[in-house]
C-alpha positions as CSV (number, residue, x, y, z in Angstrom):
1,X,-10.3,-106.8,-13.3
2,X,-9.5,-110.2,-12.8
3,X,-12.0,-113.0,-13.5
4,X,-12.6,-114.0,-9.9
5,X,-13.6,-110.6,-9.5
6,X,-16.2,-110.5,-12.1
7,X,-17.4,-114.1,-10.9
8,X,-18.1,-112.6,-7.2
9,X,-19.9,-109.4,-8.6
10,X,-22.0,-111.7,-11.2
11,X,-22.8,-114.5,-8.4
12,X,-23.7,-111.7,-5.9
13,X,-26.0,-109.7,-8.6
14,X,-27.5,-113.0,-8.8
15,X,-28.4,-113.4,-5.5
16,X,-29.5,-110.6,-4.6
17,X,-32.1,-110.1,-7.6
18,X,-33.3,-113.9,-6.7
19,X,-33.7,-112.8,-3.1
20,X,-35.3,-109.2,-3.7
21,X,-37.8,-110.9,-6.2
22,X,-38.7,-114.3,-4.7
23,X,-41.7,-112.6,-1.9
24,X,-43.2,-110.7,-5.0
25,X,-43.1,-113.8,-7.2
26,X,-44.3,-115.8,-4.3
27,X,-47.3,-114.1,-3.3
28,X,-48.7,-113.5,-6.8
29,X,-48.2,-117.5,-7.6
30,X,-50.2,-117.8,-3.8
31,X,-52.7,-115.7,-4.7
32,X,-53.0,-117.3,-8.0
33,X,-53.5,-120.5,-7.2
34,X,-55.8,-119.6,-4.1
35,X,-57.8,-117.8,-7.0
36,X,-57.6,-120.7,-9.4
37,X,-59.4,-123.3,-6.9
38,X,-62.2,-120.8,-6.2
39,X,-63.0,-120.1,-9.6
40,X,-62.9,-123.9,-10.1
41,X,-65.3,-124.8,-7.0
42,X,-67.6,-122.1,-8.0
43,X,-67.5,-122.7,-11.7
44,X,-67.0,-118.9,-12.3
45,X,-64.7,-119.1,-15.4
46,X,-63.7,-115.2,-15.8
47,X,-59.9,-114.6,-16.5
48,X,-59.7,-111.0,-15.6
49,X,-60.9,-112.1,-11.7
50,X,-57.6,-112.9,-10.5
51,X,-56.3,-110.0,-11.8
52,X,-57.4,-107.6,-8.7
53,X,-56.4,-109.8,-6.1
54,X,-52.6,-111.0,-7.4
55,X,-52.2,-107.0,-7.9
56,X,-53.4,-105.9,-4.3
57,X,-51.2,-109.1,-2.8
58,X,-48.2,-107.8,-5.1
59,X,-48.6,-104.1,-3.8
60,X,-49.0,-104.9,-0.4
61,X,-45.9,-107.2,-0.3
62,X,-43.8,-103.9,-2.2
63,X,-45.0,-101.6,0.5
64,X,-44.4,-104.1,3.6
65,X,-41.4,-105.1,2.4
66,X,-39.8,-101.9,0.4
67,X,-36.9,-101.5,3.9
68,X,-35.9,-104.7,3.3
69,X,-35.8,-104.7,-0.4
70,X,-33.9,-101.5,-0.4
71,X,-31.5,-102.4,2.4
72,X,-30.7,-104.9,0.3
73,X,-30.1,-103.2,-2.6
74,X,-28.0,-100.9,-1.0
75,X,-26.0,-103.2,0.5
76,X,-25.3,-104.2,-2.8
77,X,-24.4,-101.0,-4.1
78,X,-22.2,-100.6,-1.8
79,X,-20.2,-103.9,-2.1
80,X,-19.9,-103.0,-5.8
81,X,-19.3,-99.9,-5.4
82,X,-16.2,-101.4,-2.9
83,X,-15.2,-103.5,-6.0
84,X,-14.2,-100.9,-8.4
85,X,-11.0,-99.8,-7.3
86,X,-10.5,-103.6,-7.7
87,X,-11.7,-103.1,-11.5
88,X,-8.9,-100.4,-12.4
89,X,-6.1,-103.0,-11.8
């Protein structure tokens, strides 16, 4: 395996895990900070509160999204699987 190779396969692991993750991580900081200002303007100072509603938003964003997460993924398996008789020389 050459180093261009392994530069491609590392850049496009990259990009795929940032793209895969970045809804989850986005609705959870969303919900967060929609949380956050409503415990501040009703002065309800439990920790545990937003909790519930970042793991509901989390879930719901996995099962709405899971096609497009796992094509994807597989699209990614199957560029890398495409790569190893690239790897052997």
């Amino acid at each position: 395996m050459n180093q261009e190779t392994a530069i491609e396969m590392l850049r496009s692991l990259i990009t795929v895990s940032l793209l895969v993750i970045t809804p989850i991580v986005l609705a959870a900081v969303i919900v967060g900070v929609i949380i956050s200002l409503l415990q501040a303007v009703t002065s309800i100072q439990e920790p545990t509160l937003s909790f519930a509603p970042k793991l509901f938003a989390v879930g719901a964003i996995i099962i709405i999204g899971a096609p497009w997460i796992l094509r994807q993924l597989m699209q990614f398996t199957v560029f890398f699987i495409n790569k190893i008789p690239e790897m052997t020389r």
